[in-house]
C-alpha positions in Angstrom: 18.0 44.4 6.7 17.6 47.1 9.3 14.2 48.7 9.8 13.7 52.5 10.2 11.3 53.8 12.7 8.8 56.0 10.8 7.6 58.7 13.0 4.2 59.4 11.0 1.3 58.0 9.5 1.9 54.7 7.2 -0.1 53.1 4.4 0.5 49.7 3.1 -0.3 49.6 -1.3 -1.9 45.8 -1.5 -2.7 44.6 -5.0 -1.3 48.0 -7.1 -4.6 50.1 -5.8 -2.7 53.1 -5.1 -6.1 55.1 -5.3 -7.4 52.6 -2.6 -4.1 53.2 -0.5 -4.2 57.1 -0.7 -7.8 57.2 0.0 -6.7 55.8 3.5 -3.8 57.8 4.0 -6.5 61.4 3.5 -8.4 59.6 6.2 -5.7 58.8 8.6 -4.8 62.4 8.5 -8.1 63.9 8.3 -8.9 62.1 11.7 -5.4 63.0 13.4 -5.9 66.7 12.7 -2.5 66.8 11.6 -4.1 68.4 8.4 -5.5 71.2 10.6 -2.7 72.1 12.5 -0.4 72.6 9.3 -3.2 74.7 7.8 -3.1 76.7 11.0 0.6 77.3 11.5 0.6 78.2 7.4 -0.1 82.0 8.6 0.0 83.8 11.4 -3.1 84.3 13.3 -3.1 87.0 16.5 -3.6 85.8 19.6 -6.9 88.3 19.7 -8.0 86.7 16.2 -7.1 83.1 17.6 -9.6 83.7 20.5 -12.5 85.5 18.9 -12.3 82.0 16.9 -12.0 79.2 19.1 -15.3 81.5 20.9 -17.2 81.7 17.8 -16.8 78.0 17.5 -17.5 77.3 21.0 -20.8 79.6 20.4 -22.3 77.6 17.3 -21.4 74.3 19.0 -23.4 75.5 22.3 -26.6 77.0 19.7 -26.1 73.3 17.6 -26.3 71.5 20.7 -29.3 73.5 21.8 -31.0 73.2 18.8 -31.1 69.5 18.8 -31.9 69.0 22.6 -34.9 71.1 22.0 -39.1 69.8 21.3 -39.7 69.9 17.9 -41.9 71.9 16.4 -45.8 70.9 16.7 -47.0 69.7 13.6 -50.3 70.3 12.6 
């Protein structure tokens, strides 16, 4: 028996949990961003649109960051 090189992600079923098995397979391609990248190349985004994004995001993550370097508040 010849075995085929798969070149994705792969989930073994153990015991019939199928629900179990697919619950893995979300994760494995949650994690890999594969998810992402097919969501993003659905539609087209301009390349103006496309940056204002990716800097928007960059923005929040900076304030995020900030935020939780920062004293907390006094508490009296």
């Amino acid at each position: 028996m010849t075995r085929k090189q798969f070149n994705g992600s792969m989930v073994e079923v153990r015991n019939d949990n199928v629900e179990k098995a697919l619950r893995t397979f979300k994760k494995k391609i949650m994690e890999s961003g594969k998810l992402m990248d097919l969501k993003e190349k659905e539609f087209f985004e301009k390349p103006t649109t496309k940056r204002r994004r990716i800097k928007n995001q960059q923005v929040r993550r900076a304030q995020k960051k900030r935020e939780a370097e920062a004293l907390p508040k006094k508490m009296y």
